[in-house]
N, C-alpha and C positions, 0 to 999 in steps of 0.2 A: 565860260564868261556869261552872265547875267542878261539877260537880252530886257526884264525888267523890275525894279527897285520890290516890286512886289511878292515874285518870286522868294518862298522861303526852303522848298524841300530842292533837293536834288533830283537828275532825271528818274534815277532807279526808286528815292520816296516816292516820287507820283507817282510810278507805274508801279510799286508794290501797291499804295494806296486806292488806287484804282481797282486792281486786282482784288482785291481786299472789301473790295464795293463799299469804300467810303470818297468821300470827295478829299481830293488832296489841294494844293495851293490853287493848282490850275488844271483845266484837261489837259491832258497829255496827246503829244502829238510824234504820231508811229510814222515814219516816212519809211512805206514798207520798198526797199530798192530792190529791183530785180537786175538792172545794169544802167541805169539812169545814168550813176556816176561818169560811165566813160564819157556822154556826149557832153556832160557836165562841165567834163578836164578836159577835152581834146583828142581823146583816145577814140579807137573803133571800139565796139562793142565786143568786136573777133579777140581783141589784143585783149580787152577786160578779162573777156571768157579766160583766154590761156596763160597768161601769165598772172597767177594769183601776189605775186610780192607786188605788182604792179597795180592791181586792182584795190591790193588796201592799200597804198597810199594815195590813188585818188579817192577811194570812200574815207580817206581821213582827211583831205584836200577841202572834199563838201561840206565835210562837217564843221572846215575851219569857214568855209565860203558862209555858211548859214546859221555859224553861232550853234553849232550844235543840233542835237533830237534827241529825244526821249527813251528810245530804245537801237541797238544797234542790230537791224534785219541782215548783216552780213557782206560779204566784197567780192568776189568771182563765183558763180554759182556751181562750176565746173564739178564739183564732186557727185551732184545732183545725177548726174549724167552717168554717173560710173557704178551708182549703186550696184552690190554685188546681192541684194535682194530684189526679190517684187515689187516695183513701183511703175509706173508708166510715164515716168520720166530715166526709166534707166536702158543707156545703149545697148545693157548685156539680154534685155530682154526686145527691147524695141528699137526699129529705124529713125534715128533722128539724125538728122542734116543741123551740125554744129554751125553759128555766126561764121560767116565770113563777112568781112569788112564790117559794115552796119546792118547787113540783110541779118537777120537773128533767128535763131532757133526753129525747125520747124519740125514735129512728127510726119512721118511717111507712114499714114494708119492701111492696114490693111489685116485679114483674116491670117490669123497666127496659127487660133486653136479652131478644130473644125467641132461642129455638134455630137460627135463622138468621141471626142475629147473628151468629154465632159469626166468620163469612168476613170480616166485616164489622172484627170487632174483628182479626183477624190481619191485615189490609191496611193498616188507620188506628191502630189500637191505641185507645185509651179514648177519646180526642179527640170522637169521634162522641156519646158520651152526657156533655160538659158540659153540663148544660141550662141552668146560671145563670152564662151567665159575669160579668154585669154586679155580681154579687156581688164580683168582685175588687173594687168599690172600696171595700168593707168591711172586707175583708184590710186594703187602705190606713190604714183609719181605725185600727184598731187597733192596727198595726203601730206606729204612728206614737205610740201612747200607750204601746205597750211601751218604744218607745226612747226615750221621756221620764224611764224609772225609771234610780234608781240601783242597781241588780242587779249589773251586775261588780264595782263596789265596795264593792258591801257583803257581797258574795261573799269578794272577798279580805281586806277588812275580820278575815271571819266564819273566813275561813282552809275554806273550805266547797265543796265541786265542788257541780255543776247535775245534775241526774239526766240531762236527755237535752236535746241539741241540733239534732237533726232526726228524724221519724217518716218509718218507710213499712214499707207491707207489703207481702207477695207477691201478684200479679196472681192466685192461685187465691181469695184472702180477696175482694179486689174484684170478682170475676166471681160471687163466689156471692150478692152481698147484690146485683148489676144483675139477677142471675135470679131471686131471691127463693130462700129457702132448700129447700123442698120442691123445685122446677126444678134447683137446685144437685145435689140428692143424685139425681135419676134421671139428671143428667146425668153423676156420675161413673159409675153405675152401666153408662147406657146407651151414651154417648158420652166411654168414657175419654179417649181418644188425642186427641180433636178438643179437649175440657176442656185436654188438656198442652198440646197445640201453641198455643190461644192463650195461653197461659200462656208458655211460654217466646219468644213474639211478643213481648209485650210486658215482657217484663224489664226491657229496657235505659229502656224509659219510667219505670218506676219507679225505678232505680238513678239518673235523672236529677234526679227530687227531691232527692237529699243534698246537693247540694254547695250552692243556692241556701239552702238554710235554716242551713245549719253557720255560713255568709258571713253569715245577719242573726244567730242566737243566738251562737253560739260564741264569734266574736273571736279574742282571743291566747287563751282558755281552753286549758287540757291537763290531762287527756283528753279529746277531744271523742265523747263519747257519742251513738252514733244508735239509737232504739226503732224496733225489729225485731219489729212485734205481729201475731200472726195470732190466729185460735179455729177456725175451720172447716174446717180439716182436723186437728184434734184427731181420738186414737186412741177417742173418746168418741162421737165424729161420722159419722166415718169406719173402715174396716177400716186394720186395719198395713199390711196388700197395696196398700190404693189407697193409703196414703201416700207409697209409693214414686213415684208417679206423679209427685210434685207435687216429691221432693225437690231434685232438680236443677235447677229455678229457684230456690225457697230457697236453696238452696245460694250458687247464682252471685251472688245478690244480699249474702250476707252475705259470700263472700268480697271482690267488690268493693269494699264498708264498708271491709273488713278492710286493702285495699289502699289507700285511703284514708288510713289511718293511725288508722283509730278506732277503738274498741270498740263492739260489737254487744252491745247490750240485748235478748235476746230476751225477750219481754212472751207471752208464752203463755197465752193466756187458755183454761180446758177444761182436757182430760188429755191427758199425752204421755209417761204412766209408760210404754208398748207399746214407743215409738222413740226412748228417750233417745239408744238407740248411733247415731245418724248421727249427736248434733250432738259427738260425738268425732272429727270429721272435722276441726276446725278450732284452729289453732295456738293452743298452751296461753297463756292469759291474754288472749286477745284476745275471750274472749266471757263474757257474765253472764247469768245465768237468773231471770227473776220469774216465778215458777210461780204458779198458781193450782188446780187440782185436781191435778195431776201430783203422785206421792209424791215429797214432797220427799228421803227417805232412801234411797228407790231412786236419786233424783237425785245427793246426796251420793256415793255408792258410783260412781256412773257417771259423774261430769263432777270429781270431789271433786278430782281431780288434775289439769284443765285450767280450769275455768272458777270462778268464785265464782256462789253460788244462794244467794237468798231467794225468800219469799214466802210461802203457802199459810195465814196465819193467819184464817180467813174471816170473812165479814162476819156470818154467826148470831152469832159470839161477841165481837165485835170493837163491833158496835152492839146486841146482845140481850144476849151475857152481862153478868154480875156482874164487878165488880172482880178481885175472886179468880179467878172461872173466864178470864179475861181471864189474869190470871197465871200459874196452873197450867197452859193452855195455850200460853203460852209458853213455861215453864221446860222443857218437855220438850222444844219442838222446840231450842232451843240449847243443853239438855245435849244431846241426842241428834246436831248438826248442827257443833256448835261447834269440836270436834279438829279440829288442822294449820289453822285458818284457811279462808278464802275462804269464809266466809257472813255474811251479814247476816237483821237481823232485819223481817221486812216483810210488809205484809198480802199479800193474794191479790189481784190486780187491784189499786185504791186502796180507802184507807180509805172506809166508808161516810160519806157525806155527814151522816148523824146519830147520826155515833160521839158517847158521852156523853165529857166529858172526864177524867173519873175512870176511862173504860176506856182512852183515851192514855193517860193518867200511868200506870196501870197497865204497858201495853207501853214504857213507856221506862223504868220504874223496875224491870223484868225483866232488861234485861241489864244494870243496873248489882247487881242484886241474884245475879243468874247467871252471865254472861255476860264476867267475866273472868276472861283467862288466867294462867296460874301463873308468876312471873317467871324 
């Protein structure tokens, strides 16, 4: 349903159009959910997590409550959890304390892999620190209630792309959260070169993750999007100098996506205003930016001609602000973001889980109030 008369493309025109770094009818606006939904409907956050038939009919509840979004970012994030790869959101490698009631998700970070590890992980690669594998038959359980939903169809129904069809990140984000973070930072400090090499050990173990996840979400879908998320080597984290370090697994990991035939989400969580100019390294329209602290009009300037960027709208104002400040803070970043296309409008990271819903309606009633272009 049309929310206004002006409105000519569908959700998935604009966000192809976007992608595409033209200007489409209107900016596009991503309401990235990570569990928003349950407080949304009435649900606990706990119930979202584990009952996924449950969670997409409230993610399809809000979208009836707000007239729709632009992209569909997904309904119980539970599989996230069960990864039977390398990621630092996966239980089989890491301690995570799952939602209960509304308390939500939290890592138990501590020292997994010790500094002599490090030979260890360049010989076997991550293999050596699954601790739970007998969790894959959880993966099973769920997987099995995802592929109960009717999501590709109500996709094309909806005329609507899926945000992202496979995750992974670089072996430097996974090596720092097995060391624990303070070990992480004397290790770049102390032990640069031995930090890279197993980093670029293990690459190909994580470029192995894509193809088995694209095979269960994707399907016939096109574009098949794969999120590309790091935070810890952020220029916030980290120096510019040692970023260099890490770039060239980064790297090989997104051009092989790229060769794939995908787009590459990068999910940047932190700052990366210091190194935007490397990810100018990669063939124009094959990559998207969800920034989070990084200026996003540094980013505009810098990628504005190869890649399409959202994000940076934060969660102070997103779940604390007022309606208005909600708005006023929008309206500046897509006057400011909006020329020649290729942006969208999106929180930092996801929506906070206790956005009020008068601050959504707020941000999607911004780019129809701002956010279109002159015919």
């Amino acid at each position: 349903m049309r929310m206004d008369e002006r409105e000519t493309m569908t959700p998935r025109e604009r966000v192809e159009a976007a992608l595409a770094l033209k200007e489409p009818d209107r900016v596009p606006f991503i309401a990235a959910f990570h569990a928003a939904q349950a407080l949304l409907t009435g649900m606990t956050i706990e119930e979202f997590f584990f009952d996924v038939k449950k969670s997409y009919e409230a993610t399809r509840k809000v979208w009836e409550m707000f007239g729709g979004f632009d992209i569909y970012s997904g309904c119980s994030p539970i599989l996230v959890y069960y990864l039977p790869w390398p990621n630092s959101h996966s239980m089989l490698y890491f301690d995570w304390q799952l939602p209960k009631g509304n308390t939500p998700e939290q890592m138990i970070e501590r020292q997994i892999m010790r500094r002599e590890d490090y030979k260890l992980v360049m010989e076997e690669g991550f293999s050596p620190f699954k601790r739970r594998p007998e969790l894959e038959s959880e993966l099973l359980k769920y997987a099995a209630q995802y592929a109960e939903l009717d999501v590709p169809s109500w996709l094309r129904e909806m005329d609507v792309l899926a945000m992202g069809h496979a995750i992974v990140e670089p072996p430097v984000d996974v090596i720092s959260f097995l060391r624990s973070f303070n070990n992480y930072l004397l290790d770049v400090v102390e032990i640069p070169d031995t930090l890279a090499a197993a980093c670029d050990a293990t690459t190909d173990e994580m470029i192995a993750a894509v193809d088995p996840q694209i095979g269960f979400m994707a399907g016939e879908a096109e574009p098949k999007i794969v999120v590309y998320g790091f935070s810890r080597v952020a220029t916030n984290i980290i120096s510019p100098r040692r970023f260099d370090l890490f770039w060239p697994h980064i790297k090989k990991i997104a051009d092989e996506i790229i060769r794939k035939g995908c787009i590459v989400l990068f999910h940047l969580d932190n700052d990366y205003t210091a190194v935007l100019d490397y990810f100018t390294e990669f063939p124009k329209g094959k990559t998207w930016f969800h920034l989070d602290q990084t200026d996003i009009s540094r980013a505009k300037d810098v990628l504005g001609d190869r890649a399409c960027i959202m994000g940076n709208i934060p969660p102070h104002v997103t779940a604390l602000g007022t309606p208005r400040e909600v708005e006023e803070y929008c309206r500046r970043q897509i006057e400011g973001c909006m020329e020649g296309g290729g942006y969208m409008l999106c929180s930092s990271c996801v929506l906070p889980d206790n956005i009020p819903p008068e601050n959504l309606r707020a941000m999607k009633e911004a780019v129809v109030k701002y956010g279109f272009y002159k015919a």
